[in-house]
C-alpha positions as CSV (number, residue, x, y, z in Angstrom):
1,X,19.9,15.5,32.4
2,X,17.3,12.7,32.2
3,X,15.6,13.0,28.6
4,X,11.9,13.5,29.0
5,X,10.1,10.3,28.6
6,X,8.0,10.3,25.1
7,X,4.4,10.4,25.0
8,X,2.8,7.3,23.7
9,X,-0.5,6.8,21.9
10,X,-2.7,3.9,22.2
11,X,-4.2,4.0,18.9
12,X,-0.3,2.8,17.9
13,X,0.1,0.6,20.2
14,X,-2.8,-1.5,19.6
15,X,-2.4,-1.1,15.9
16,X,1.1,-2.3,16.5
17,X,0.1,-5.4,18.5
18,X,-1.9,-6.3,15.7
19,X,0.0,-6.0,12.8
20,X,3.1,-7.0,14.0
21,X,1.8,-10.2,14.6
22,X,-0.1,-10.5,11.5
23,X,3.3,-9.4,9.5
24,X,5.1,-12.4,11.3
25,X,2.8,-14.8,11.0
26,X,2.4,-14.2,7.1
27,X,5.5,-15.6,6.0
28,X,4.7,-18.6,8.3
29,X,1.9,-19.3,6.7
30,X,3.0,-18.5,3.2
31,X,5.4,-21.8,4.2
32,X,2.8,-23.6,5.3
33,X,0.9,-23.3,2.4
34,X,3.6,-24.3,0.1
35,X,4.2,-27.1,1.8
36,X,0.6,-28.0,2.1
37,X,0.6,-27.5,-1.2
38,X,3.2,-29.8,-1.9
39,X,1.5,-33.0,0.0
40,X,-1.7,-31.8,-2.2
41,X,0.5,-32.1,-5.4
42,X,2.1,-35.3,-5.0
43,X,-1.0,-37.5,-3.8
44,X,-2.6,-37.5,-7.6
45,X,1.1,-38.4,-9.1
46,X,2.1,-40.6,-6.4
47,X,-0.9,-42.6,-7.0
48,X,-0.7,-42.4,-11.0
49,X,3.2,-43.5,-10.7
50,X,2.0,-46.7,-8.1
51,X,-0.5,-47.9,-10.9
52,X,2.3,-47.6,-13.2
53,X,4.8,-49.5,-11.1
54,X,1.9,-52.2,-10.2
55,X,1.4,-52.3,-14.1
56,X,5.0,-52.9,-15.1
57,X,5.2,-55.5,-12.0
58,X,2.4,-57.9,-14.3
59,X,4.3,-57.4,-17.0
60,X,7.4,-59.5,-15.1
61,X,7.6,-63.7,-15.9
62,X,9.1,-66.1,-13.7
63,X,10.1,-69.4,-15.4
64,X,11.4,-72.7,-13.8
65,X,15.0,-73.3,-13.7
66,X,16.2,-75.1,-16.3
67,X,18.2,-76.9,-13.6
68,X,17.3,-78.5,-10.6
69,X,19.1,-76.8,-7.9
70,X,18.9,-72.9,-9.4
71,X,16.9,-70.2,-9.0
72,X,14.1,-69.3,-10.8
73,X,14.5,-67.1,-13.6
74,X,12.9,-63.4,-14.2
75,X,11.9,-61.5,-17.7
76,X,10.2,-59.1,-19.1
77,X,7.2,-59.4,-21.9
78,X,9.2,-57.7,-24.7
79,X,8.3,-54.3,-26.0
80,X,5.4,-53.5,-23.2
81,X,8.0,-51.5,-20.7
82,X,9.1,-49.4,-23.3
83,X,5.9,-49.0,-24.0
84,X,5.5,-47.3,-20.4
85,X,8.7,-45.6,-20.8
86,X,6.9,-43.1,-24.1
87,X,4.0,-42.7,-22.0
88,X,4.8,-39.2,-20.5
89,X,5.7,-36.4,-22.3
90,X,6.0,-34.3,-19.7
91,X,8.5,-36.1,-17.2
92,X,11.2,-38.3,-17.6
93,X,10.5,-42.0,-16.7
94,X,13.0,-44.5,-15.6
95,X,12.3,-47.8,-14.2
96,X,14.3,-51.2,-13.5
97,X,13.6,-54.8,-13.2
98,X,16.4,-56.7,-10.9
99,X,16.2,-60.3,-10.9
100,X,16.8,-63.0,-7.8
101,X,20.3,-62.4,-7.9
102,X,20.1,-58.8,-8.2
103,X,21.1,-58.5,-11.9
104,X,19.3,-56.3,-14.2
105,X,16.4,-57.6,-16.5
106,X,14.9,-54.3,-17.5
107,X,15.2,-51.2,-17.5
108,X,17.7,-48.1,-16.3
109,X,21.3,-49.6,-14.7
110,X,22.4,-46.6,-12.8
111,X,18.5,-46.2,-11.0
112,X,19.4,-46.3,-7.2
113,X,18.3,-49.9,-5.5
114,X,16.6,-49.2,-2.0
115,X,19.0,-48.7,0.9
116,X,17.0,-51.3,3.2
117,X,15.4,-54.2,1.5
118,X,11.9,-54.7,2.7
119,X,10.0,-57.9,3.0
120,X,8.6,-59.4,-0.3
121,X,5.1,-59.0,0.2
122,X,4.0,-56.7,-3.1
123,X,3.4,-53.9,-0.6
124,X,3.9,-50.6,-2.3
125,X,6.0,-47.9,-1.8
126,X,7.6,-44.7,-2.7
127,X,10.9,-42.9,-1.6
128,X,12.7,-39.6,-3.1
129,X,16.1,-40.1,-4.9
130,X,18.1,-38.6,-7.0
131,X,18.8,-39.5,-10.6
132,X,21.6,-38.1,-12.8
133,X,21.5,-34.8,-10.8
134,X,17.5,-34.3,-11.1
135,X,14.8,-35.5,-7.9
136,X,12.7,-38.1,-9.0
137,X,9.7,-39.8,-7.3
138,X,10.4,-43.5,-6.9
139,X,7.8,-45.9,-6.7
140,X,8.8,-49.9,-5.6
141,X,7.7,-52.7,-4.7
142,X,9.6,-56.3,-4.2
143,X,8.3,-59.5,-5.8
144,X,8.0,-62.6,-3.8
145,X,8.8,-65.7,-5.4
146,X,6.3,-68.7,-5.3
147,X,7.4,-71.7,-3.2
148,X,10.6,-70.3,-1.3
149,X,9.0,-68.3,1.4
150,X,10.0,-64.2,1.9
151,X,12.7,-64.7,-0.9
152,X,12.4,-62.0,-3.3
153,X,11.8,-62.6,-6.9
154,X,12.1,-59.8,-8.2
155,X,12.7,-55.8,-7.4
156,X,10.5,-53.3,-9.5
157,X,11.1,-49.4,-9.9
158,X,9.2,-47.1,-11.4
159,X,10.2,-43.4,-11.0
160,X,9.7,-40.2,-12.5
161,X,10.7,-36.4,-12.0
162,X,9.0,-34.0,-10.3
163,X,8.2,-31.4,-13.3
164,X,4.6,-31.5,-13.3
165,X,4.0,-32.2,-9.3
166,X,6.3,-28.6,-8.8
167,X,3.6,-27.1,-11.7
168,X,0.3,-28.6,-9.8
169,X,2.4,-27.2,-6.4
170,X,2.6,-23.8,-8.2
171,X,-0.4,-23.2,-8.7
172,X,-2.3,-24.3,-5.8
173,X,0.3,-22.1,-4.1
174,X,-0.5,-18.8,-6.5
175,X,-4.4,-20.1,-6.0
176,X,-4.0,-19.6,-2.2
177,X,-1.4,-16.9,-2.2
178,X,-2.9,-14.3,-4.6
179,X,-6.0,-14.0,-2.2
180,X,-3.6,-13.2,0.5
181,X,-2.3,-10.3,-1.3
182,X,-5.3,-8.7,-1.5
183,X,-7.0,-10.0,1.8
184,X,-3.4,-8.6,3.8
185,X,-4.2,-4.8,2.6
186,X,-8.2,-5.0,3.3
187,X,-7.0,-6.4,6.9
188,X,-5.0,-3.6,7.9
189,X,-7.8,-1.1,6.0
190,X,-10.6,-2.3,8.7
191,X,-7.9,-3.1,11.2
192,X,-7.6,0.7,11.3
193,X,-11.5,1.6,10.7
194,X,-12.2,-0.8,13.7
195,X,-9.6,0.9,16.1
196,X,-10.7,3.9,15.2
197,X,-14.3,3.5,16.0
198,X,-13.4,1.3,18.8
199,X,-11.4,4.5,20.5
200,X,-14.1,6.8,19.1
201,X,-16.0,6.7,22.7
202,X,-12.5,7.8,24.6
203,X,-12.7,11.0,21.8
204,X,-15.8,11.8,23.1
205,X,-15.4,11.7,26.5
206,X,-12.1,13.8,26.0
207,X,-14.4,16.3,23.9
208,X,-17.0,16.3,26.9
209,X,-13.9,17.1,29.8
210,X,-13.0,19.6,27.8
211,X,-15.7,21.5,27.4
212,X,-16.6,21.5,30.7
213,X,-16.6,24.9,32.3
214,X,-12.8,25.0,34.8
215,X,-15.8,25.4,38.5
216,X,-17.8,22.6,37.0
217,X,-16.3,19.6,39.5
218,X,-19.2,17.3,39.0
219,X,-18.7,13.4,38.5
220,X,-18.5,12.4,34.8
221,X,-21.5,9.9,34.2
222,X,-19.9,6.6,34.3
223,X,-22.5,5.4,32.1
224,X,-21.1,7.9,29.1
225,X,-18.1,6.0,29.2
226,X,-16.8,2.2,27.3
227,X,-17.0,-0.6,30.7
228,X,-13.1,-0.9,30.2
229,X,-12.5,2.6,31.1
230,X,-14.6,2.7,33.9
231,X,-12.3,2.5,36.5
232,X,-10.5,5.2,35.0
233,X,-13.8,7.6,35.0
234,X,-14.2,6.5,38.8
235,X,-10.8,7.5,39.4
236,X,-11.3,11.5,38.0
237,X,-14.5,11.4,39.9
238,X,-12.8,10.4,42.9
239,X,-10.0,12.8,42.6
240,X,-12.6,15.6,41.4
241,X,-14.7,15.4,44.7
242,X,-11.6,15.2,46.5
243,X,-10.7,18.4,44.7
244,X,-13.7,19.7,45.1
245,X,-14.2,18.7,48.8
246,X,-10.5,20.8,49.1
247,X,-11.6,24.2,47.4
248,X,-14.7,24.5,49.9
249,X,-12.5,24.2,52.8
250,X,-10.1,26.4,51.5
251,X,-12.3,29.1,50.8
252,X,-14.6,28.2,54.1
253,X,-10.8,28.6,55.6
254,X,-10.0,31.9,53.9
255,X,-13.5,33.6,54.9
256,X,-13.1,32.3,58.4
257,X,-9.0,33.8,58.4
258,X,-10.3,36.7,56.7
259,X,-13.1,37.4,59.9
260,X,-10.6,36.5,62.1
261,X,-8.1,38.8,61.4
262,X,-10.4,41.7,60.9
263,X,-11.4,42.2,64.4
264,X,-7.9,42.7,65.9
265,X,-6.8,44.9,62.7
266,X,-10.2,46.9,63.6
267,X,-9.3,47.4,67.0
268,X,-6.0,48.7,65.7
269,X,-7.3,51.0,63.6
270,X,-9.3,52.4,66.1
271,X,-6.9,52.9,69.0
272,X,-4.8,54.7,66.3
273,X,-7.8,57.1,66.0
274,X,-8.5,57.6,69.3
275,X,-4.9,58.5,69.3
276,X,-4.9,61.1,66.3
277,X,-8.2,62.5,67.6
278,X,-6.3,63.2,71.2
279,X,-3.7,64.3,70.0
280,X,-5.8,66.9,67.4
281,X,-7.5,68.0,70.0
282,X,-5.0,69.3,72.6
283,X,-5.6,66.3,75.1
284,X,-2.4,64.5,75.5
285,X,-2.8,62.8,78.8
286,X,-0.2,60.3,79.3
287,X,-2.4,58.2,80.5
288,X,-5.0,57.8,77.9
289,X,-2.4,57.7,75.4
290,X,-0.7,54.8,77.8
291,X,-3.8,52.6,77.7
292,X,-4.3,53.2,74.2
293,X,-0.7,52.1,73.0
294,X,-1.5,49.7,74.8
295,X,-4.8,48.3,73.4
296,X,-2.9,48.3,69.9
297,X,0.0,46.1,71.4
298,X,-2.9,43.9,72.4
299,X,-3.8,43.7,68.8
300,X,-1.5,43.5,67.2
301,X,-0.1,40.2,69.4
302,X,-3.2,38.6,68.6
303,X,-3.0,39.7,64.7
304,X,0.2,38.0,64.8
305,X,-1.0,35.3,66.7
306,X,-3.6,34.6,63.9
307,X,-1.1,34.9,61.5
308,X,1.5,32.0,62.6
309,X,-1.4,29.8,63.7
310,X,-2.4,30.0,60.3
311,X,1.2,29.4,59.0
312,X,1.6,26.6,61.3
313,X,-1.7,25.3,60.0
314,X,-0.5,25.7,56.5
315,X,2.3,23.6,57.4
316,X,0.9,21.1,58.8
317,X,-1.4,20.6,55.8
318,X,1.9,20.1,53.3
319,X,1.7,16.4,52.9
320,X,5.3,16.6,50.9
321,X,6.6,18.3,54.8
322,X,4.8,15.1,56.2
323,X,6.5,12.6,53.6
324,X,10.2,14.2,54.7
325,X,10.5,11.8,58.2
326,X,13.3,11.5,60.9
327,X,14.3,9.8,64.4
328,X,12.1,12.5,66.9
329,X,13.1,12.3,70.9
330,X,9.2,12.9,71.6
331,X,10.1,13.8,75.1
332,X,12.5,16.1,74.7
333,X,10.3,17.8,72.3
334,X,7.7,17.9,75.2
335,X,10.1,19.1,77.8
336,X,11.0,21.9,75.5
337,X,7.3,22.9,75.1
338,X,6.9,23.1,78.8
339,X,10.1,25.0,79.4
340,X,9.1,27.2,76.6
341,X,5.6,27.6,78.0
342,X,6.2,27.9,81.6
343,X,6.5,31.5,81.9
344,X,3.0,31.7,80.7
345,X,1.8,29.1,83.0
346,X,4.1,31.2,86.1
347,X,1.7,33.9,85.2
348,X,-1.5,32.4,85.8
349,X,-0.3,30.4,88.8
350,X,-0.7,27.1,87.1
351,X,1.2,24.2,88.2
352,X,2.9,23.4,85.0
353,X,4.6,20.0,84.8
354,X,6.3,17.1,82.5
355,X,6.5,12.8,83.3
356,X,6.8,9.8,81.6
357,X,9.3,9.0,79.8
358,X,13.3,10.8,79.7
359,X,14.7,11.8,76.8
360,X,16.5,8.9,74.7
361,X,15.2,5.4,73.3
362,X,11.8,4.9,74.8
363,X,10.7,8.0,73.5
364,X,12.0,7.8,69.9
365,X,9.7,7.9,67.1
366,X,9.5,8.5,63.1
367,X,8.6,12.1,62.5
368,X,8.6,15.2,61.1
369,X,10.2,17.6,64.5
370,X,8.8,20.8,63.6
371,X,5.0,19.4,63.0
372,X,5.5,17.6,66.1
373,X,6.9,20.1,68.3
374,X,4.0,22.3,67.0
375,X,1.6,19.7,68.2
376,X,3.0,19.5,72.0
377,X,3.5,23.1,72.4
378,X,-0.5,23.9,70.9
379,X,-1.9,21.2,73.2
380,X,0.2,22.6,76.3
381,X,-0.6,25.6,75.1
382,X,-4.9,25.3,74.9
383,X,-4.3,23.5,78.4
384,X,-3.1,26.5,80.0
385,X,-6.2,29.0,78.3
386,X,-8.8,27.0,79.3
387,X,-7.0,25.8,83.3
388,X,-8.1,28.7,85.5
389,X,-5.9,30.1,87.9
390,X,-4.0,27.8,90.5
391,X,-5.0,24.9,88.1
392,X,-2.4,22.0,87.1
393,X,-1.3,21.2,83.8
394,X,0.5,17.6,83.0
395,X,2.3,16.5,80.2
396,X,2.9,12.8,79.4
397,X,5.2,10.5,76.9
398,X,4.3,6.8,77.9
399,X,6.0,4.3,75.9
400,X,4.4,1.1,75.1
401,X,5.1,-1.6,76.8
402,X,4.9,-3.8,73.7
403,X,6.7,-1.4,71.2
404,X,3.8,-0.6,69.1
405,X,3.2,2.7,69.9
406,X,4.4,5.8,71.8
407,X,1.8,7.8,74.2
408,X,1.4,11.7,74.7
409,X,-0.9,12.7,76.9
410,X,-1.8,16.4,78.1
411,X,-3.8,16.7,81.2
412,X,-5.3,19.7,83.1
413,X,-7.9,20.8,85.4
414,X,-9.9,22.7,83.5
415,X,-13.9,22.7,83.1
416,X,-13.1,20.2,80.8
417,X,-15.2,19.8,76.9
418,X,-18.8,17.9,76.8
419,X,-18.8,14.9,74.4
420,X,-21.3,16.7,72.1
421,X,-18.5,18.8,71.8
422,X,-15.5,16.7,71.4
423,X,-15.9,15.9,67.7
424,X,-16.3,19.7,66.8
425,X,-12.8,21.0,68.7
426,X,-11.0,19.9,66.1
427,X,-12.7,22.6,63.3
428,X,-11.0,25.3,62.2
429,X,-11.8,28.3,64.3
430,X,-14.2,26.5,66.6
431,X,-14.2,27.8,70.0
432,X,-16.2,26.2,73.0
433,X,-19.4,28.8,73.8
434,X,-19.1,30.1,78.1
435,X,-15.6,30.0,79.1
436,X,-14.6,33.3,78.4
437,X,-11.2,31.9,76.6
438,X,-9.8,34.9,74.0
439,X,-8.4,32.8,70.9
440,X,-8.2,31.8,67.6
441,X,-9.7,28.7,67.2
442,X,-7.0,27.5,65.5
443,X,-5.1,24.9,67.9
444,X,-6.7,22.1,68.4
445,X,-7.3,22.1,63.9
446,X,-3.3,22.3,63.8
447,X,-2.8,19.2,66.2
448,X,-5.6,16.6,64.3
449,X,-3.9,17.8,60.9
450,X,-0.4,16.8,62.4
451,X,-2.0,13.5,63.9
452,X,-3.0,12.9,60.3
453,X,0.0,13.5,58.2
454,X,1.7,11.0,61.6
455,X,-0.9,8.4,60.9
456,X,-1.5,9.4,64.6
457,X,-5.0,9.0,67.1
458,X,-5.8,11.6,69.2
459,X,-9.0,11.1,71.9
460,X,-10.3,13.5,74.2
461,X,-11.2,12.3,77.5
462,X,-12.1,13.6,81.5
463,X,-9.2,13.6,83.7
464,X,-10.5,11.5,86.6
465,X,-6.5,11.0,87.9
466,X,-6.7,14.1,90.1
467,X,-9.2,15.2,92.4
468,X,-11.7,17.8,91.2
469,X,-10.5,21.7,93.3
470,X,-12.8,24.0,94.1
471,X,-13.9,26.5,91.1
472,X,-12.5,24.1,88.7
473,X,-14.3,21.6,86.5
474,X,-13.6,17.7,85.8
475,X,-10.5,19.0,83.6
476,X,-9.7,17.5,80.0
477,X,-7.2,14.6,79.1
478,X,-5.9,14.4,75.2
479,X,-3.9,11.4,74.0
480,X,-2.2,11.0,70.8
481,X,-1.0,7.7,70.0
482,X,1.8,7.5,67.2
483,X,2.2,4.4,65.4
484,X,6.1,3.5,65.8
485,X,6.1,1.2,62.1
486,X,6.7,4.1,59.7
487,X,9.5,3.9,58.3
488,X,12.8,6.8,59.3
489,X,14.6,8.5,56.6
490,X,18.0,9.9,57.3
């Protein structure tokens, strides 16, 4: 079985696309700020160690060869560069003094020479090494040596470790860090207090639905409501004058039912009155006791009448029925209603006929069979009460030419419906006023409800194709037209 899906809250979901975030991003910037604080650290040292390194370079001497021929030679003023060398007490300094041909004046042997010698123009400039297995900050610059052009003189290093830059790092780090600490918890504290007065208009419009008494169906004031749940408030109200719109007709539907079927259960109980009180009274002429049998048959067929045009109305108003589609032969449901109606029709001495279309492709459609087969037989069906006798009665499938849509058309001669009237045909229990027709009303409601769940048009028109008879009016001509896109299911 499919495990019920869990029930989220949106309190934790925002909360959790905010903090989440903020958690990830904390260590990121805990990073950053060490290494921030890094740069920070070595910009005082790094310039401290150049002005040391500048200083030891003017402490460097470069004498004439004794030779004509040989380079010049490079020393150091004595005692001044160890001088430099006790001037920190916090880091160890090294330096080095290489002469022109790269041997050692000064200085630390085993300090490492630059990989790439740059040009000797007393630029300055640092690098990171490593010196018997501790980092040390290297500051350098290379010498040039008067009258021979870019040849260099002299190489000088001054470096030192990184004790007290890590120190200065450390606590700029713990100066920014710390505040974090305490600034992280406060976050998520009015995080949460701003959610939760941010949400607190959704809490009170949940308080105000649910005190709202169950036959209150009124809009909810919009205006009540935060902008970013309006549509949502628009949405109940929609759906709560839809449901409300529903409930009238139902009970508009059930008081009419109601009305309808009392008169034929009257009459029954009143034939079966007569009867006792005939049958009380000595008086048991066949007869009378004939025609009232048969005034209760009468009723009860119309009782039962009311009852399945009520069912069939009920059905055609369940929109999961309507959703359950198939490949419908339109004419051969039409053919059926005819053959099923034609004893009727025999009776009145109505020509009762089908054209159009034969059964098979032209007259397939998407549908629901029983819905539709109700439609064609309560069209036929009104036809025939309201064509007087030795009338005609036509039904039609036309299929379009173009295979948009398929036609039905019923057609009869009967005194036919006013256009004031047209529009109101299609109420429940609405009959036309002067023709004398005994029904429920209920027919013509059944077919529009079936046109809708079909996505179907019906239109009432005069039927002007045959020629008005005498005693008979301009007749009536009803055409459904059903849409051939929907989709079939198997």
């Amino acid at each position: 079985m499919r495990r019920r899906r869990e029930q989220t809250s949106l309190f934790g979901e925002i909360l959790d696309w905010m903090l989440v975030p903020l958690l990830v991003l904390w260590p990121m910037s805990l990073g950053l700020t060490a290494l921030v604080a890094q740069q920070i650290a070595n910009l005082p040292y790094d310039r401290e160690l150049g002005e040391l390194a500048r200083l030891l370079a003017g402490q460097i001497v470069i004498e004439e060869a004794p030779r004509a021929g040989d380079l010049p030679l490079v020393r150091l003023r004595p005692d001044r560069a160890w001088d430099l060398l006790r001037s920190d007490d916090t880091d160890r300094v090294y330096f080095q003094v290489l002469g022109v041909r790269g041997e050692l004046v000064s200085g630390d042997r085993d300090l490492p020479v630059p990989a790439e010698e740059a040009a000797a123009d007393g630029t300055l400039r640092f690098r990171d090494e490593e010196m018997r297995d501790e980092l040390v900050r290297v500051a350098y610059l290379w010498l040039p040596l008067p009258g021979h052009g870019d040849t260099a003189g002299a190489l000088v290093q001054y470096a030192e470790t990184l004790d007290k830059r890590s120190r200065l790092a450390t606590e700029i780090v713990k100066g920014l860090i710390l505040p974090q600490f305490l600034i992280l918890p406060v976050a998520v504290v009015l995080v949460w207090l701003a959610l939760s007065k941010g949400l607190g208009p959704l809490k009170e419009l949940q308080r105000r639905i649910r005190e709202r008494d169950s036959g209150d169906l009124g809009p909810i004031d919009e205006r009540d409501a935060p902008e970013e749940v309006g549509p949502l408030v628009a949405s109940i109200n929609d759906l709560l004058q839809r449901l409300d719109q529903s409930l009238v007709l139902q009970k508009r539907f059930l008081a009419d039912a109601a009305h309808q079927l009392k008169t034929p259960l009257a009459g029954l109980r009143m034939q079966a009155e007569l009867v006792g009180r005939e049958i009380d009274a000595g008086r048991s002429d066949p007869q009378t006791l004939k025609a009232a049998l048969h005034q209760i048959a009468l009723s009860s067929q119309r009782a039962a009448h009311s009852v399945n045009q009520l069912l069939a109305l009920a059905r055609a108003e369940d929109r999961a029925r309507a959703l359950r589609v198939e490949t419908v032969d339109l004419a051969m449901l039409t053919q059926e209603a005819v053959h099923d109606l034609f004893p009727k029709a025999q009776d009145k001495r109505i020509d009762l006929g089908y054209e159009g279309a034969a059964p098979g492709g032209a007259a397939l459609m998407p549908g629901q069979p029983v819905l539709l087969g109700e439609l064609v037989r309560n069209l036929v069906d009104n036809a025939l009460q309201y064509t007087p006798t030795g009338g005609t009665v036509t039904a039609r499938v036309l299929p379009d030419p173009f295979g948009q849509v398929l036609v039905l058309q019923v057609e009869d001669s009967g005194p036919g419906i006013p256009e004031p009237e047209r529009g109101l045909v299609f109420q429940p229990f609405y009959r036309a006023l002067g023709t004398g027709v005994d029904g429920t009303g209920l027919g013509l409601a059944i077919v529009q409800e079936i046109c809708r769940s079909h996505e179907a048009e019906i239109a009432i028109g005069t039927a002007h194709t045959r020629p008005v008879q005498p005693g008979h009016g301009p007749g009536s001509l009803f055409t459904v037209r059903f849409p051939l896109r929907r989709q079939t299911a198997a």
